[in-house]
C-alpha positions in Angstrom: -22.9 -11.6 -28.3 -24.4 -14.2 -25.6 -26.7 -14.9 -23.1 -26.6 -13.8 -20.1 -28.0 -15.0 -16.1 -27.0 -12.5 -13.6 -28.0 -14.2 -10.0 -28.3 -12.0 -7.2 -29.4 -12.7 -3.5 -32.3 -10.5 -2.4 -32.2 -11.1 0.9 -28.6 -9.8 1.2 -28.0 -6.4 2.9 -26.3 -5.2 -0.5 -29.4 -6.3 -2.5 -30.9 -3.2 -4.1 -33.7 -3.1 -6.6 -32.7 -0.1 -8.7 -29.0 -1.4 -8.3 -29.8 -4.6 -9.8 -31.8 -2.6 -12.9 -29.7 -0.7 -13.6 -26.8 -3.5 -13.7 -28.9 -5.3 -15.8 -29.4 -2.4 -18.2 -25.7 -2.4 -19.1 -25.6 -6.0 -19.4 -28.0 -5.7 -22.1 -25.7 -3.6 -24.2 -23.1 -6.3 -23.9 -25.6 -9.5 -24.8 -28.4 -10.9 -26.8 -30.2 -12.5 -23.6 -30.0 -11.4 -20.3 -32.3 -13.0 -17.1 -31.9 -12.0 -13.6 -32.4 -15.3 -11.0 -33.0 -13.9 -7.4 -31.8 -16.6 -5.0 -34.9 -18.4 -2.4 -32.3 -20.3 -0.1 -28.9 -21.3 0.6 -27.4 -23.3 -1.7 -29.8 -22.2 -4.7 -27.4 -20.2 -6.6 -25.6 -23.5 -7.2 -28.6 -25.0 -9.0 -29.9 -22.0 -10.8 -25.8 -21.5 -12.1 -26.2 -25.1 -12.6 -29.8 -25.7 -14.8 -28.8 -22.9 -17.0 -28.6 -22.3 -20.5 -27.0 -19.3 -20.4 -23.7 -18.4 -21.9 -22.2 -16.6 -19.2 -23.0 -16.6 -15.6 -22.4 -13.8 -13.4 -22.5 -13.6 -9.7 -23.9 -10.7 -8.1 -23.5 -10.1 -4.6 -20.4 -10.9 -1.9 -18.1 -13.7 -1.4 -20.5 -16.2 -0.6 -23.1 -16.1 -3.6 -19.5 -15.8 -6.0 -18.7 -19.2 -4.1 -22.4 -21.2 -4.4 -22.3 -19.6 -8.1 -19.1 -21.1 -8.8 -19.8 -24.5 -7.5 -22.5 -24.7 -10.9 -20.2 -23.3 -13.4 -16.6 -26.0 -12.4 -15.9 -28.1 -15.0 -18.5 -27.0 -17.5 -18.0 -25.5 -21.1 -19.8 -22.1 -19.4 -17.9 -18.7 -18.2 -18.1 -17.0 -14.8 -17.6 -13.5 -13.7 -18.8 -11.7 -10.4 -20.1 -8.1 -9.6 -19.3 -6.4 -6.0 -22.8 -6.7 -3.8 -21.1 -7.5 -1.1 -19.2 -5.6 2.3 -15.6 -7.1 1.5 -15.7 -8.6 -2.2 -12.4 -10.5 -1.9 -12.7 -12.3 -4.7 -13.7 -9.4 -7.0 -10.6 -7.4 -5.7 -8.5 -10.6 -6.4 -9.2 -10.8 -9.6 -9.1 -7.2 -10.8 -12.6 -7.0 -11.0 -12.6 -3.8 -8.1 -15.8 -2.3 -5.8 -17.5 -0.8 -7.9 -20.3 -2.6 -9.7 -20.9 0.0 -12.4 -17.7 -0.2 -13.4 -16.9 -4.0 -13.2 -20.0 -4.5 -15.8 -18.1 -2.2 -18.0 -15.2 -4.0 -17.6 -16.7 -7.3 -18.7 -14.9 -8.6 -21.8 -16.7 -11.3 -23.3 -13.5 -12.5 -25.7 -10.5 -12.3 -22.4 -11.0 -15.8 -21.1 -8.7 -16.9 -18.2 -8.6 -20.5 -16.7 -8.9 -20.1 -13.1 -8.2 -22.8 -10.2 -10.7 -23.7 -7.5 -9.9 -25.6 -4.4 -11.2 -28.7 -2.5 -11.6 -29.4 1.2 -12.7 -33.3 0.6 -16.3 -32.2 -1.7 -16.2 -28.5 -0.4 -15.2 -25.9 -2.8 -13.4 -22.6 -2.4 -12.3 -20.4 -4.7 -10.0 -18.0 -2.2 -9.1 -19.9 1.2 -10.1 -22.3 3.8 -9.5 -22.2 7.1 -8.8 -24.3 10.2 -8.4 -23.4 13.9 -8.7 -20.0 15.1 -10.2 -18.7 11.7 -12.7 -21.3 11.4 -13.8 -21.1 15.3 -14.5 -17.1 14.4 -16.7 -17.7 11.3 -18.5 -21.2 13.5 -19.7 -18.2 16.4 -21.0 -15.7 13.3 -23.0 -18.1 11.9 -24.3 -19.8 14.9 -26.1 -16.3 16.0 -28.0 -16.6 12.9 -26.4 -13.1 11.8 -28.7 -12.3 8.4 -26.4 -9.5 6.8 -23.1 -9.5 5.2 -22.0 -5.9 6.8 -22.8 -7.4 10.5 -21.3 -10.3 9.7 -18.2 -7.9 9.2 -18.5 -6.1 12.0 -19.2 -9.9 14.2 -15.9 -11.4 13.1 -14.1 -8.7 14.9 -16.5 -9.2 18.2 -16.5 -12.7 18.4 -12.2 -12.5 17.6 -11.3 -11.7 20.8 -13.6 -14.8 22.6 -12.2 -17.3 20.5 -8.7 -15.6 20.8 -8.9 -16.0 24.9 -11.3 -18.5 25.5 -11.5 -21.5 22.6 -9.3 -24.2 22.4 -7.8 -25.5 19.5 -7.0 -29.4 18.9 -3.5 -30.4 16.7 -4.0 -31.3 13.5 -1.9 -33.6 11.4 -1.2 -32.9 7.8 1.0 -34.5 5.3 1.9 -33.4 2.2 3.7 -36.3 0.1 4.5 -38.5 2.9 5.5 -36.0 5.2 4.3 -34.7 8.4 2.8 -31.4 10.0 1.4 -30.7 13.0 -0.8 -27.5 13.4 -3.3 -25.9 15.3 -4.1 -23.0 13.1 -4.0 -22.8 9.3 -5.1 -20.9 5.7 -4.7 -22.9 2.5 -4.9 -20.6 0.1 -5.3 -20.1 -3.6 -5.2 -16.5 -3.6 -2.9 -13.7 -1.9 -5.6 -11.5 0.0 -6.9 -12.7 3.7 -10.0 -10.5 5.1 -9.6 -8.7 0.9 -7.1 -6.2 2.9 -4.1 -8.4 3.9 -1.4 -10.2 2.6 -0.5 -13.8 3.1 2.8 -13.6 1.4 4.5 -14.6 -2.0 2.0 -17.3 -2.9 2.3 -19.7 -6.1 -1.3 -20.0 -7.9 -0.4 -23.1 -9.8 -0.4 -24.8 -5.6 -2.5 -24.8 -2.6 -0.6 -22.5 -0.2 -0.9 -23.5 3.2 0.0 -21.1 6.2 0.4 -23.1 9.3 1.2 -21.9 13.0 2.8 -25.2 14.4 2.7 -24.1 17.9 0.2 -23.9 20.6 -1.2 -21.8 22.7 -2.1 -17.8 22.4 1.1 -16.4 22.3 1.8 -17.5 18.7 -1.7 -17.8 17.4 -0.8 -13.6 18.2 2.1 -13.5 16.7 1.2 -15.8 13.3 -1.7 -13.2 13.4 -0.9 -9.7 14.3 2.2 -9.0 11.6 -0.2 -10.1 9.4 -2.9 -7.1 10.3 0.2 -5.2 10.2 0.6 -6.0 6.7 4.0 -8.2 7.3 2.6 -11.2 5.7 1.5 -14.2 7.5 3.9 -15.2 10.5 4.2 -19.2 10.6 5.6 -22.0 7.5 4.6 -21.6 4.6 4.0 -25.2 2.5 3.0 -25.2 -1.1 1.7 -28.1 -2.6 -1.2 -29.2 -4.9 -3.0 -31.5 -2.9 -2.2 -32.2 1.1 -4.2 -34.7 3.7 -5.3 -33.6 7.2 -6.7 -35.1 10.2 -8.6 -34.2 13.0 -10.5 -31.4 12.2 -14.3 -31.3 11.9 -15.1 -28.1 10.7 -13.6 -25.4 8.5 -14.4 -21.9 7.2 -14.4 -21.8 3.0 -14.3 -18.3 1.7 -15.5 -16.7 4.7 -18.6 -19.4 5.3 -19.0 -21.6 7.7 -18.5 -25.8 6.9 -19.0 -28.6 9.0 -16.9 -31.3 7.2 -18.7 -34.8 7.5 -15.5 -36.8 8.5 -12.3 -35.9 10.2 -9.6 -36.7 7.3 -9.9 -35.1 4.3 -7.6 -34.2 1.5 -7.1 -30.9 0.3 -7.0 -30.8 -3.6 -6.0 -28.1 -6.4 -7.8 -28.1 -9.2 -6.1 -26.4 -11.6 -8.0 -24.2 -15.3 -11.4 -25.4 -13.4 -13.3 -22.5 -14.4 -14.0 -20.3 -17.5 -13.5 -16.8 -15.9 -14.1 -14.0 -17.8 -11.1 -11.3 -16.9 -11.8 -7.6 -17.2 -9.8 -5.5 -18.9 -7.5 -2.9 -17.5 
């Protein structure tokens, strides 16, 4: 047995009292200690994963809280596992850890520890993808309307698509992966298979960062790296694998479906591979 913190963000849309009781009631069959941290501000999940005693930390909510949690737990002796508050839950459905919240508390096994990898955009961590060009222009208008809940955010990032699709522009960006050169104006670096929690990149390798670049510019293959890709064909653009890369020229990005303004324009990309104790459910 252990002790448990579940963090939860009551602010989010998601966020449900009874919900979060009744979570924590099953917890308590599975632990000596278990304390429920409710989240003030952005950011604060970090700290409150971070200042903990507790055993094991669990996430509850959507991708974003999963991501601030995770940030506390890298490189610590202390294990992580997530619970579906959110609209999408990529990360929960990446991991085999499914919608339901219910269930993924009964499928918390507290002796199946897996080492997972994290990535780095220079000091920014993501635990799924990060995104440049087109993707990160989309997430950039969300989050500058202020948008408070996770389902509108949804429902946003399909609105403000077809804007930055016919109106934004995109600058080149340079990257080079061990000496050599890339240019790209739109691009995923991923360390998991799922985009959006729906679609699939392609064959990725989980030991690399995957990056998914379109190398041309203009509309017409922004489209076409996009659309096969909603039509579940994979991504359509090169496909470079690599465990750390450099890029330049870029300001801003989008990690794990948040917005990031990056504080300078070059920044290496980094894999950091059996970063966190993650707690694997059972089948």
């Amino acid at each position: 047995m252990c002790s448990i913190l579940l963090i939860a963000n009551p602010a989010s849309g998601k966020y449900k009292k009874d919900k979060i009781d009744k979570i924590l009631l099953l917890l308590k069959q599975k632990a000596d200690k278990v304390e429920l941290a409710l989240t003030e501000y952005r950011g604060h999940a970090e700290i409150l994963a971070r200042e903990s005693d507790a055993d094991l930390i669990i996430a509850a909510g959507g991708d974003g809280i999963i991501n601030e949690t995770a940030r506390g737990v890298v490189g610590t002796d202390k294990f992580f596992y997530a619970l579906p508050l959110g609209t999408i839950n990529v990360f929960c459905k990446e991991y085999g850890i499914g919608r339901n919240p219910y269930k993924a508390v009964e499928k918390l096994n507290l002796s199946n520890i897996k080492k997972i990898p994290v990535g780095y955009v220079g000091d920014k961590l993501f635990l799924l993808m990060a995104g440049f060009g087109f993707d990160a222009h989309v997430v950039k208008k969300v989050e500058n309307k202020g948008v408070k809940y996770k389902i509108l955010k949804t429902a946003m990032h399909f609105m403000y698509g077809f804007p930055a699709f016919f109106s934004d522009k995109y600058n080149k960006i340079t990257m080079y992966k061990q000496g050599k050169k890339y240019i790209f104006y739109h691009g995923v670096f991923a360390v998991a298979a799922s985009y959006a929690g729906t679609y699939k990149l392609g064959v990725i390798d989980k030991n690399l960062i995957n990056a998914f670049l379109v190398q041309q510019k203009g509309r017409l293959a922004l489209f076409r790296a996009f659309a096969l890709l909603f039509f579940r064909f994979g991504f359509n653009g090169i496909h470079v694998s690599s465990d750390y890369f450099k890029i330049d020229g870029v300001d801003f990005c989008q990690l794990d479906g948040e917005y990031v303004n990056l504080e300078k324009q070059s920044n290496y990309i980094l894999l950091k591979k059996d970063a966190i104790n993650f707690l694997s459910p059972h089948s």
